[in-house]
N, C-alpha and C positions, 0 to 999 in steps of 0.2 A: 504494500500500500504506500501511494504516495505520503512523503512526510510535508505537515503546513507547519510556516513559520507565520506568527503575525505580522513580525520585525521584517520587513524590506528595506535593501536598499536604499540609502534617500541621498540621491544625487544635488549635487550643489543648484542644477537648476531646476527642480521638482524643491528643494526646499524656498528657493527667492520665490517660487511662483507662489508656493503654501501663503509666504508670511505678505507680500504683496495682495494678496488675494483677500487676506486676513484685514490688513491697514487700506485696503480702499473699502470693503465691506465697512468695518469699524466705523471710516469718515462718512461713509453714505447715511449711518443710523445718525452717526453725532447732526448732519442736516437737516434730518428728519426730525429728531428729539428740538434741536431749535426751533424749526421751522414751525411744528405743529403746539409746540409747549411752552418754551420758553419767549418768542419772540411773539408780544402780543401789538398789535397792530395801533389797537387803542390806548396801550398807556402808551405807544410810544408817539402817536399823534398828540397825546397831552403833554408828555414833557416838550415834543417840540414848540407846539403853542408856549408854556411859560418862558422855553430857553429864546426862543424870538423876542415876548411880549419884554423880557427885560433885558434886553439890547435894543428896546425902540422899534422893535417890526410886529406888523399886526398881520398877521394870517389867518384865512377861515377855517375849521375845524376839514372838508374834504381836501386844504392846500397840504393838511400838516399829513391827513392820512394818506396822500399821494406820496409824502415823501417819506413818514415810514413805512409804508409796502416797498419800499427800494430795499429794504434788510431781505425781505422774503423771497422779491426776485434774484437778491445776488447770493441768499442758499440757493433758491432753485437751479441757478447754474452752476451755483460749485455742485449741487447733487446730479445732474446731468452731466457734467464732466466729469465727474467721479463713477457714473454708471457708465461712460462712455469705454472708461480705463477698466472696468470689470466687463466688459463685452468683450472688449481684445484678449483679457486675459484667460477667457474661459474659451474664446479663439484659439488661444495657442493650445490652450489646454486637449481640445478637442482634437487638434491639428494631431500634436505629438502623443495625442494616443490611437490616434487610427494610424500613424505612420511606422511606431516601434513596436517592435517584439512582442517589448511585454503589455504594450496597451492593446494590442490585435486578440493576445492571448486572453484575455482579460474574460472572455466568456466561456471559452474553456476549464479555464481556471473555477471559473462559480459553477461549472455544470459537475468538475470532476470532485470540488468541495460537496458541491450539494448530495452526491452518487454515496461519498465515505461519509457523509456527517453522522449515519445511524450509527455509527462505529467509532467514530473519531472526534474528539473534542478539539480536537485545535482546526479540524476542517470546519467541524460547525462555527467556531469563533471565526475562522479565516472567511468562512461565508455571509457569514451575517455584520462583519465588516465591510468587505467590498460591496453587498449590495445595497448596504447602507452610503455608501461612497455614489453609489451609480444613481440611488435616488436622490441624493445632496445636487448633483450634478444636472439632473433630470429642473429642480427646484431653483436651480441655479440660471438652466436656461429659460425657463417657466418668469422669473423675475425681471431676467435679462430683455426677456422680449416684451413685453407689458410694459417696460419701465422705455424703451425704445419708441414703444407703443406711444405712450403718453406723452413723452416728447416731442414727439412730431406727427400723433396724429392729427391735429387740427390744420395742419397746414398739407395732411392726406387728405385730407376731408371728412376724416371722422367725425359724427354727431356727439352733440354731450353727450345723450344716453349712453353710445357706446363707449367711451373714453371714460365714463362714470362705473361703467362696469368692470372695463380693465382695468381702471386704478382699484376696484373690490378684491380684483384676482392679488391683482401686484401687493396689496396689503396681507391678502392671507398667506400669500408665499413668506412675505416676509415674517410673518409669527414663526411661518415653517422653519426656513432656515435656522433663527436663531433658537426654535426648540430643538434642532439639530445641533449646533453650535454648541448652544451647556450639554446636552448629551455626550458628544465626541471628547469635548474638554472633562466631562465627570468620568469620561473611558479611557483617556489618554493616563488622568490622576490613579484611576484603579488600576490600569494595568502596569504604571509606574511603581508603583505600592505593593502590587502582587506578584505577578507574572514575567512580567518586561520590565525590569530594574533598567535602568540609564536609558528607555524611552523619549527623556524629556531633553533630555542631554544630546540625543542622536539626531533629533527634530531640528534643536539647533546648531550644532558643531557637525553633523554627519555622521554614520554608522558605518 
């Protein structure tokens, strides 16, 4: 019987894409968390009305809230620049796994996991890794294209309605993800703790 490792390889450029992947994901939330929570439109139309009124300029209450929606359009383009750089990056990603070895193999590999798992415990863990990997990725593109979607559907022609819909999807993706996210990180902690000693270590210096 084939023997499964969980621990692979992790090549210098499979780790920059990991932690790259990690820090644009990371700055799209920090966007979103401003965008929708912290950056409120109305207190910051009133602080502009008082910071004007006592320098001697009188503005109407729609002049000031024009000019704090400028906070919100210029998250919206760092978070569309920032989804721009996670589209390329799940590009390559997709690239370099239909062009190498072991991303071709990749379903072999969960077929011949899935065949031994009744018998084998590191098949079952090595399976229900990768196709936990395969659905991240799946959620990945799911995000990527909704969020692409809503960028520029208006100037496709998309109606609210729809662009109201896909920003539904592009939001439950995103719960997805990040309940992926603490997951992987509360499995990365366990298997550092149990199993795979210097896992955390290998993620960042190489294995």
């Amino acid at each position: 019987m084939a023997e499964f490792s969980f621990r692979a390889p992790r090549q210098l450029g499979l780790r920059l894409w990991h932690w790259l992947n990690f820090l644009t994901f990371a700055g799209l939330l920090v966007t979103v968390l401003l965008r929708d929570e912290l950056v409120s439109v109305r207190e910051h139309r009133d602080l502009i009305q008082q910071k004007l009124a006592s320098l001697g300029v009188t503005v109407t209450p729609d002049q000031a809230k024009a000019v704090a929606r400028m906070y919100l359009e210029r998250l919206w383009d760092w978070h569309v620049d920032l989804g721009l750089v996670l589209a390329f990056l799940l590009a390559v990603r997709v690239v370099v796994a239909l062009t190498t070895p072991a991303g071709a193999g990749l379903l072999a590999k969960l077929q011949a996991g899935r065949r031994a798992a009744a018998t084998d415990a590191g098949a079952r863990k090595f399976t229900a890794v990768k196709a936990s990997h395969v659905a991240f990725y799946a959620g990945l593109s799911l995000i990527v294209g909704t969020g692409v979607a809503l960028a520029y559907g208006k100037s496709w022609g998309l109606s609210d309605g729809v662009r109201h819909q896909i920003g539904d999807v592009h939001e439950i993706c995103m719960y997805g993800l990040l309940a992926f996210i603490a997951a992987h990180i509360g499995g990365v902690i366990w298997a550092e703790k149990t199993s795979d000693p210097g896992l955390v270590s290998d993620m960042i210096n190489g294995g």
